[in-house]
C-alpha positions in Angstrom: 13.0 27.1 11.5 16.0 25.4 13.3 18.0 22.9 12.0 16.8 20.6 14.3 13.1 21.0 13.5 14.3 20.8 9.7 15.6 17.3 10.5 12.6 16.1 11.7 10.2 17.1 8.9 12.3 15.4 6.8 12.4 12.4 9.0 8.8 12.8 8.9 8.7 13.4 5.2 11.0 10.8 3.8 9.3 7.7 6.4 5.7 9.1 5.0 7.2 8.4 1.6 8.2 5.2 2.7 5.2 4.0 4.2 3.1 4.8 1.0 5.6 2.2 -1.2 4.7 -0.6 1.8 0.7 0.7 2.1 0.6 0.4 -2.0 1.1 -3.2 -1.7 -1.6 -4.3 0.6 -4.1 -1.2 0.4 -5.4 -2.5 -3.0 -5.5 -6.0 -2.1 -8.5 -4.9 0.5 -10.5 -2.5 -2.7 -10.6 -5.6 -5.3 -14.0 -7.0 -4.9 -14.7 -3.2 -5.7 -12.4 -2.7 -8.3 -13.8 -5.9 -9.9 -17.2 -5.0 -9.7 -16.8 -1.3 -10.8 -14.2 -1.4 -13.7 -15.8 -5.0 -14.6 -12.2 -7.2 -14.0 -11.8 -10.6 -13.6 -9.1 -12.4 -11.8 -6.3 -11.7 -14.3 -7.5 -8.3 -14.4 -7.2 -8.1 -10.5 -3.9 -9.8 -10.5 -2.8 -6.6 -12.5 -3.8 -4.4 -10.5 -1.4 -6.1 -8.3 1.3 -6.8 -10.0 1.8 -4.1 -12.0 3.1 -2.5 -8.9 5.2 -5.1 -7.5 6.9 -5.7 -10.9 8.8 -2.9 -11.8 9.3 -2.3 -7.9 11.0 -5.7 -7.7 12.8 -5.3 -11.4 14.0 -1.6 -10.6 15.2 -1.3 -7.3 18.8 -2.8 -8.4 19.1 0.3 -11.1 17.4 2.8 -9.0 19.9 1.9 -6.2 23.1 2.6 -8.7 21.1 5.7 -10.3 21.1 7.0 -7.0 24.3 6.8 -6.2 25.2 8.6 -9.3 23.2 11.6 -8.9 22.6 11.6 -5.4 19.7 10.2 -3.7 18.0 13.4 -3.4 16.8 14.4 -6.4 16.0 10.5 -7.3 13.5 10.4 -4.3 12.3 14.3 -5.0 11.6 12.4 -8.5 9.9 9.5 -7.3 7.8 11.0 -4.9 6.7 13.6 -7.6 5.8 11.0 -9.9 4.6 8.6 -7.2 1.6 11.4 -6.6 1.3 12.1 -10.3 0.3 8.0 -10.8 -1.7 7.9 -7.9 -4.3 10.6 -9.0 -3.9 8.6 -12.6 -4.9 5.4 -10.4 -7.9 7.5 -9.0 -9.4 8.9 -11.9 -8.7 5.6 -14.1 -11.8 5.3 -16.6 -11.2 1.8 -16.6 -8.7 -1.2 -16.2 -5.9 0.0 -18.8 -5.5 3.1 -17.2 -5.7 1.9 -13.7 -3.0 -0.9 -14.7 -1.0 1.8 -16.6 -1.6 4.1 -13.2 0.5 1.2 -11.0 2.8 0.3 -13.5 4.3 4.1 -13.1 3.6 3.8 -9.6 5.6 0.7 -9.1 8.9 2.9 -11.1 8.4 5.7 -8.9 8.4 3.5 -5.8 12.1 2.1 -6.6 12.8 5.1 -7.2 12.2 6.5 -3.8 12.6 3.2 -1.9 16.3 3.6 -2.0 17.1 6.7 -1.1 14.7 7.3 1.8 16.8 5.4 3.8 20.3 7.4 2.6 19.0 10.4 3.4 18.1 9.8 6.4 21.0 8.3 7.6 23.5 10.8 5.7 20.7 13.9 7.3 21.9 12.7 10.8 24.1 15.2 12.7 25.2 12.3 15.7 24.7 9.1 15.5 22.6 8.8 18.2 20.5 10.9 16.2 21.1 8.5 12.8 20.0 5.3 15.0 16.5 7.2 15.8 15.9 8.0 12.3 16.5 4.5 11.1 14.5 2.9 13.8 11.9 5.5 13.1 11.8 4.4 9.6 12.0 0.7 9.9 9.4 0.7 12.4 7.3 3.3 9.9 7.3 0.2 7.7 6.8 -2.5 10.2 3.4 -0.5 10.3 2.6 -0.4 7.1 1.5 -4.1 6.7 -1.5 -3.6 9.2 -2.3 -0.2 8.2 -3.1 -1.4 4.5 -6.0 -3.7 5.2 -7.9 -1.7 7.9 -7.1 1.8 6.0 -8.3 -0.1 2.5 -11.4 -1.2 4.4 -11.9 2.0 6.1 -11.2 4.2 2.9 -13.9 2.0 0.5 -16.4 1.6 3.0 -17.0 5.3 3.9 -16.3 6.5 0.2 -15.5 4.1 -3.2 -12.1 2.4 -3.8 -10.8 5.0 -5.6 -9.7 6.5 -2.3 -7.4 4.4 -1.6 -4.9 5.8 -4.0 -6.4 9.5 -3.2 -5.5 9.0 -0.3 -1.7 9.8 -1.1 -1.3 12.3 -2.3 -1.7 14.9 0.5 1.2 12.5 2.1 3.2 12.8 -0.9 2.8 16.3 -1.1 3.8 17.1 2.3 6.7 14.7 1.7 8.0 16.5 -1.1 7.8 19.7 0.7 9.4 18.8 3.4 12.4 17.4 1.4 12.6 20.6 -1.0 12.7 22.5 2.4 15.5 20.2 3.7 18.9 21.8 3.6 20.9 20.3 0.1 24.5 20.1 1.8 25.1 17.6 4.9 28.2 17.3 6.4 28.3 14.1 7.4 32.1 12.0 7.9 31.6 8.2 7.3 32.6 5.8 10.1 33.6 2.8 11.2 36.4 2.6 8.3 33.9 4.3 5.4 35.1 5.8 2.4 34.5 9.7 1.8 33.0 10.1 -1.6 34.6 13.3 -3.7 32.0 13.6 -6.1 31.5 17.3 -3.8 34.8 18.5 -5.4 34.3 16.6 -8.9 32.2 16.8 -12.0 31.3 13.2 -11.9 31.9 10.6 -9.3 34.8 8.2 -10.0 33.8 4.9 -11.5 36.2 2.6 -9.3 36.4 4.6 -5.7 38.9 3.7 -3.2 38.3 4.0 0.1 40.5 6.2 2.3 42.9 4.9 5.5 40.3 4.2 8.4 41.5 4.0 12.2 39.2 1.7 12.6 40.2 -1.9 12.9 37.2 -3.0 11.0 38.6 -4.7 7.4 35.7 -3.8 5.3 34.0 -0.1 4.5 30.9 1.2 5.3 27.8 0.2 3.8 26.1 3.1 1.9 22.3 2.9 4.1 21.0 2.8 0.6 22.5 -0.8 0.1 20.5 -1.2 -3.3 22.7 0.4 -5.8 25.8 -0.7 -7.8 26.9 -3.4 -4.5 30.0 -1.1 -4.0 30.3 0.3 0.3 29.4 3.4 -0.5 29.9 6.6 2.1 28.4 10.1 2.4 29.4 12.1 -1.2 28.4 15.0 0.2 31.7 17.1 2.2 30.2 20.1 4.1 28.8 22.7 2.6 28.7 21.0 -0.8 25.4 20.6 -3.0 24.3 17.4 -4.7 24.8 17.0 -7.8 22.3 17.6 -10.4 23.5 16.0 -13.6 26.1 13.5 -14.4 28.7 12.8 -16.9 28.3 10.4 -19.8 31.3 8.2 -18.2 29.0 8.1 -14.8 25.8 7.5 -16.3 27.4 4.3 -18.0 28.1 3.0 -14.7 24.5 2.1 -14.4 24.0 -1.4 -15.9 20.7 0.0 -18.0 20.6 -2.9 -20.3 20.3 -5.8 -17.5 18.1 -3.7 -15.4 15.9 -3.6 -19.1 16.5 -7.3 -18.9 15.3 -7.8 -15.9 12.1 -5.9 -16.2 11.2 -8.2 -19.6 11.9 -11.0 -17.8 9.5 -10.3 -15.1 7.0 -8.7 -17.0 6.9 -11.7 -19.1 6.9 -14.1 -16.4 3.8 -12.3 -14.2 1.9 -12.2 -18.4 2.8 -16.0 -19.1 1.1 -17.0 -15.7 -1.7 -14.4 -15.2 -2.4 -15.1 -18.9 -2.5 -19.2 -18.9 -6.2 -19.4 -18.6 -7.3 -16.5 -20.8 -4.7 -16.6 -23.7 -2.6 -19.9 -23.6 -1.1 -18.8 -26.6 0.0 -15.7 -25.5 1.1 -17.3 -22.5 3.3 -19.7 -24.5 5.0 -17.0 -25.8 5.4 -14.9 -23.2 7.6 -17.9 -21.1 9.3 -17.7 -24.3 10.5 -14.1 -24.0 10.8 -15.0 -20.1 13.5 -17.8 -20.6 15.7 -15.4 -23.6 15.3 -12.6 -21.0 16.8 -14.8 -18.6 19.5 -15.9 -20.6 20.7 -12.4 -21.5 20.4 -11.1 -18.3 22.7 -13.9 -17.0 25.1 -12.9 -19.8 25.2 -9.2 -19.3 25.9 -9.3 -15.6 28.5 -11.6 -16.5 30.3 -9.1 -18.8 29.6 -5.8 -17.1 32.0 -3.8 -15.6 29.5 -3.0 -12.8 26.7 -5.6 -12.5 23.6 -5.2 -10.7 25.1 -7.6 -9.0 28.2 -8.9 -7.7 28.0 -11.8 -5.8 32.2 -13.5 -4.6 31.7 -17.3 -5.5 32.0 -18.8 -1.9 28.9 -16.7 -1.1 26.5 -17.5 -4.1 24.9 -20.8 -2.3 24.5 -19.6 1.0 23.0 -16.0 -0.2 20.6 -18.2 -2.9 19.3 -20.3 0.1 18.4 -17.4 1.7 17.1 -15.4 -1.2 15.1 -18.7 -1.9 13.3 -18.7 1.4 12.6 -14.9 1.3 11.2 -15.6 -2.1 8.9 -18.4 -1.0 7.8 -16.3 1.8 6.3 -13.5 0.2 5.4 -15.8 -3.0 2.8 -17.6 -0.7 1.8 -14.6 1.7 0.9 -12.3 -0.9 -0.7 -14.4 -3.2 -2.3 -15.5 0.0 -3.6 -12.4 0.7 -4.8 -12.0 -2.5 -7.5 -14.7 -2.1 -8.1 -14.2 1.7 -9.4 -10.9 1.2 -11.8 -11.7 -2.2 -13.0 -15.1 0.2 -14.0 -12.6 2.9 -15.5 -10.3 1.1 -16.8 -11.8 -2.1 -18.0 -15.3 -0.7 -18.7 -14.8 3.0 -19.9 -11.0 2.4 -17.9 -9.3 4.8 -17.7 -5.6 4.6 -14.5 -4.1 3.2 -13.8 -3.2 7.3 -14.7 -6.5 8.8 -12.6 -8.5 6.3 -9.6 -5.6 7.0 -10.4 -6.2 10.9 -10.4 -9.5 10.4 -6.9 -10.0 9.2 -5.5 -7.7 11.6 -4.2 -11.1 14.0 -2.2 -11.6 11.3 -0.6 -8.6 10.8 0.1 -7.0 14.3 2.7 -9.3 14.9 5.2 -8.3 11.8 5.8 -4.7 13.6 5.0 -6.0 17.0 7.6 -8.5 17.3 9.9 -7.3 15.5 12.6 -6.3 17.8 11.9 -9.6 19.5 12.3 -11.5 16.2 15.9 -9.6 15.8 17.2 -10.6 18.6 16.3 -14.2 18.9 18.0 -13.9 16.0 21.2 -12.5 17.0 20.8 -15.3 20.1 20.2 -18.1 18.1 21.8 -17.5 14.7 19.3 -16.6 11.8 18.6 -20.7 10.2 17.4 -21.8 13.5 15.4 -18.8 13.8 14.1 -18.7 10.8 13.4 -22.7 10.8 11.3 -21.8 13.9 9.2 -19.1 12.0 9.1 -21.3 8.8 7.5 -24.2 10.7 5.0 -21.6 12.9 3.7 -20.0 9.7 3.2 -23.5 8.3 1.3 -24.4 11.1 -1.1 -21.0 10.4 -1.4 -21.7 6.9 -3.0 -25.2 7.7 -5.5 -23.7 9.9 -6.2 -21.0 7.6 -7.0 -23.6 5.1 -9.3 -25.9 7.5 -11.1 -22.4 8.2 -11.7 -21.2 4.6 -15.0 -22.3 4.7 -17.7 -20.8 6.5 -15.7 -18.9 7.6 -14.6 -20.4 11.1 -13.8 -17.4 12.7 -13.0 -19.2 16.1 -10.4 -21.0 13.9 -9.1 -18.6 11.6 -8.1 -15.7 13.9 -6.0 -17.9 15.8 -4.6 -19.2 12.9 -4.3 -15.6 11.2 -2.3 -14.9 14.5 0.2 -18.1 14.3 0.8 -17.1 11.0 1.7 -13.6 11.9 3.9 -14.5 14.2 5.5 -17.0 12.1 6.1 -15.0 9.2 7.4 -12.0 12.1 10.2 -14.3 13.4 10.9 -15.5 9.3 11.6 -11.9 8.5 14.7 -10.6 10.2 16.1 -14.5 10.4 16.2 -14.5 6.5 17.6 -11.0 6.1 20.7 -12.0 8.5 20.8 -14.6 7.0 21.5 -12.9 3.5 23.3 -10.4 5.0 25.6 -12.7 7.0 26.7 -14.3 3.5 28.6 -11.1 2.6 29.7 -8.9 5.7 32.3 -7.4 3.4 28.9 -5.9 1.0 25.6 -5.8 2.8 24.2 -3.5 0.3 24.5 -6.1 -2.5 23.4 -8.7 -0.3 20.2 -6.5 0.8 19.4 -5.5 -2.9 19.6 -9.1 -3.9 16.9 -10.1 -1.1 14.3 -7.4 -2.0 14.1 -8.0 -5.5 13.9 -11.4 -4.7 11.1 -10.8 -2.2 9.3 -8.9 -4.6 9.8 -11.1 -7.4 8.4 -14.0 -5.1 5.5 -11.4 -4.7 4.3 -10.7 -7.9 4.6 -14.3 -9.0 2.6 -15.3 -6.1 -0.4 -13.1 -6.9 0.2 -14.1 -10.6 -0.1 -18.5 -9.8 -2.9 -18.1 -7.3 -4.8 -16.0 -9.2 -4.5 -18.4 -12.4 -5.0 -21.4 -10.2 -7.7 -20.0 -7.9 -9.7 -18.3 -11.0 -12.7 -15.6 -10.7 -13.7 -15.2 -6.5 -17.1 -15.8 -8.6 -17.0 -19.3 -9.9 -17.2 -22.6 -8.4 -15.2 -24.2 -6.6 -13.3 -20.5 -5.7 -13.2 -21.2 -1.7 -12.1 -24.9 -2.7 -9.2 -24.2 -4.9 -8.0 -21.3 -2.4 -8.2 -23.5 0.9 -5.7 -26.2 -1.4 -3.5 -23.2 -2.0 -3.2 -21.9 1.3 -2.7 -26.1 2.3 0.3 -26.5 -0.3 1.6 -23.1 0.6 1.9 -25.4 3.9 3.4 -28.1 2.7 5.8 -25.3 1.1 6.5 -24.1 4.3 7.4 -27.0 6.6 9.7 -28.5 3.7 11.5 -24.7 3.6 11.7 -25.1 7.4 13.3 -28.5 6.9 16.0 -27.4 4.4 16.2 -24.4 6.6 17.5 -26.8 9.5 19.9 -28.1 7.2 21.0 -24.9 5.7 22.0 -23.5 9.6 24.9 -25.9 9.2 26.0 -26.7 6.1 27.1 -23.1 5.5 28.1 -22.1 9.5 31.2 -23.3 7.9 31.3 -21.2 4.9 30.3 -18.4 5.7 31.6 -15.8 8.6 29.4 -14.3 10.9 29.2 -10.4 11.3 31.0 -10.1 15.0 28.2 -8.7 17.6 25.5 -6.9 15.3 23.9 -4.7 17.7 25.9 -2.8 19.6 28.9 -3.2 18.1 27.4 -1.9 14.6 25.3 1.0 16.2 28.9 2.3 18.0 31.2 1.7 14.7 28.8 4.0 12.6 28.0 1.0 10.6 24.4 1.6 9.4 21.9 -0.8 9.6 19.9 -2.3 6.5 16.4 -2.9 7.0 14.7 -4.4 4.2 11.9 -2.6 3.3 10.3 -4.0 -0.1 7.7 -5.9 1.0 4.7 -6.1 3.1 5.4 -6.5 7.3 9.0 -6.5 6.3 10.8 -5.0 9.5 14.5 -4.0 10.7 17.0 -6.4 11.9 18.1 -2.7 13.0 15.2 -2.6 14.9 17.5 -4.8 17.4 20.3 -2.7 17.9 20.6 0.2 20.3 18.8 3.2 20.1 17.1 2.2 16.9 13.9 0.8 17.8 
């Protein structure tokens, strides 16, 4: 087998991977009228089965990022996709809800474990850049896909079998994905550009915990970001010299680099969070305690990153208002459009009696635009500058949420798939304006500025599911399709008053901070890799927009 047919298996392999971690989030949401029927859950229950994916996906990725870039990305993804398949037949075998829950929970570790590295292998696999740009555009657009996939595949897969197919159904993908990765030559030469450092872990034991990067003849003042862009927040460049084999092990002085105690942190405070809401109803005792635990979580994590040598992550003080205005928007977005989701597809299914493929047709106007428009989306962003762009999308979604809501009952098809498709299109010109616009806050460090908007994003996720299942209560009782058509009119209101601060946000910090010079073209010849945010459902590629990627 050539090289060159190697390369593409494990293009193949690693965006297969990838595209499972973006299908696990919306797949489920289509199999939970099932699910609740057949392992006898409520709506806490079913927010579990949600969330417990999305939390230690959104908790994780920071530490998973660094872990990588300690022991090289490959064996961390050959892990996670291992253990990805190993949860998924646990998912689909589950005797009942604890074991399902358990099942997601250790498929939501094993996703931030491979969601970082798909993306550095990729790019570091790449023999030309020409060839890197097609591989990154291949994967972005792989996830741009994966949004619409999960609600017509979900439908599909329960309809002609049970739900439990929908987590069967990967893993002949992951198996194929880990063979193609275990076939996949260890050793790539590849010579960072565009002023990028050149790792020497190759020629030493453990990687150096402060490295410096090398002269560049490029003009450009700031190194390379590592594809990965979730790890320590350091511009990290190829480790591999040619010939040389990853690492399999690391030194105890490299394995402290990995800030385990505020990723642990982290993952109590969110845990705790998603219990103290889900739980509000059910247990307000529990509950009580739990935001408890949430708010001394907090409190240490603020105070580890603050002392550690190597926080998840490091953010220069002139950049932390701009980057939370944008990691506030990206929260808000996927806080309302999953939990969204959540209740449009139990009212479809559970109150208007669609079948699992109707309802999954049915939301399809609102999910062809996220990959569709995507390239459109990156370049009126480039044109425009990401605030008034995403200002645009913020008010457009807005405008789809209210006629979602004014269609909830009945339903009015002849209103809601128009207003399924507004939304869409919306929430597909939102995306890449609010990931430039994190991005732009720190040109210097994209990864840290990408790592910081995907676990917000899938913080905002698993808190949405959490509030509008406790709010909107069992798809059952009375007053379900009420509570869920005020949700989806706050979510609104939410919305238009982001899109508002949004306008105000484009110039109170044009001043503060710079703009990356020419994105497109002038990234895709400096070797400078793209960072396409991948974490949550219809995300898609601001490097979809630059040339040869998409």
């Amino acid at each position: 087998m050539g090289p060159e047919r190697v390369s593409r298996a494990l293009t193949l392999g690693l965006c297969g991977g990838y595209f499972l971690v973006l299908l696990d989030v919306t797949i489920v949401n289509t199999a939970l009228p099932q699910i609740g029927a057949g392992l006898h859950a409520g709506a806490s229950g079913l927010a579990w089965v949600v969330d417990a994916y999305t939390v230690p996906l959104a908790a994780l990725l920071l530490a998973c990022g660094a872990i990588g870039d300690l022991l090289g990305h490959r064996p961390v993804v050959l892990a996670g996709f291992a253990g990805f398949g190993a949860a998924s037949v646990v998912c689909a075998v589950a005797p009942g809800l604890g074991f399902l829950v358990a099942g997601r929970a250790a498929q939501g570790v094993c996703a931030a474990l491979m969601l970082p590295g798909t993306l550095a292998l990729l790019a570091d696999s790449a023999p030309s850049e020409t060839a890197r740009a097609r591989a990154v555009g291949l994967w972005a657009a792989v996830g741009g896909a994966a949004l619409p996939a999960g609600p017509l595949l979900g439908g599909l897969l329960v309809e002609t079998g049970q739900w439990r197919a929908v987590f069967w159904v990967n893993v002949p993908v992951i198996v194929a994905a880990l063979v193609a990765v275990v076939r996949a030559p260890v050793g790539v030469a590849r010579t960072a550009r565009g002023g990028a450092a050149q790792s020497s872990m190759a020629d030493s034991p453990s990687p150096s915990p402060s490295p410096s990067p090398s002269p560049s003849p490029s003009p450009s003042p700031s190194p390379s970001p590592s594809p990965s862009g979730l790890g320590l927040g350091a511009a990290r460049a190829s480790a591999f010299g040619p010939g040389a084999s990853e690492p399999s092990a690391v030194s105890p002085s490299a394995a402290r680099e990995v800030p385990w105690l505020g990723a642990a942190a982290l993952v109590v405070m969110l845990a705790c969070a998603v219990t103290a809401v889900v739980q509000v109803r059910d247990e307000p005792a529990l509950s009580a305690i739990m935001l408890a635990v949430t708010i001394a979580a907090a409190v240490a994590f603020r105070s580890l990153e603050r002392r550690a040598a190597r926080p998840l992550l490091r953010v220069e003080p002139a950049a932390r208002r701009p980057l939370a205005a944008a990691c506030s928007v990206a929260g808000l977005m996927n806080f309302c459009v999953l939990g969204s989701l959540f209740l449009m597809t139990q009212v479809l299914q559970d109150v208007d009696h669609l079948s699992p493929l109707r309802a999954g047709v049915t939301l399809l106007p609102g999910m062809l635009p996220l990959p569709l428009l995507g390239t459109t989306a990156g370049r009126l962003t480039t044109g425009y500058g990401p605030w008034r762009v995403a200002t645009l999308g913020l008010f457009a979604a807005a405008l789809g949420f209210a006629g979602m809501a004014a269609a909830m009952n009945g339903p009015d098809l002849l209103l809601l798939l128009p207003s399924l498709a507004v939304w869409g299109t919306g929430l597909s010109i939102l995306t890449p304006a609010v990931v430039a616009a994190a991005l732009r806050t720190l040109p210097a460090a994209p990864g840290v500025a990408s790592g910081a908007s995907n676990t917000v994003r899938q913080t905002g996720a698993a808190l949405g599911v959490a509030v509008f299942s406790a709010l909107a209560g069992d798809a059952g009782g009375s007053g379900f399709v009420h509570r869920a058509a005020w949700l989806l009119a706050a979510s609104a209101i939410a919305f238009a008053v982001a899109g508002v601060l949004a306008h105000n946000s484009g110039s109170a910090y044009k001043s503060v901070v710079p703009a990356r010079p020419k994105p497109n073209r002038d990234l895709a010849s400096s070797g400078r890799p793209s960072l396409p945010e991948a974490l949550s459902p219809g995300a898609h590629s601001i490097g979809n927009d630059h040339d040869g990627s998409a």
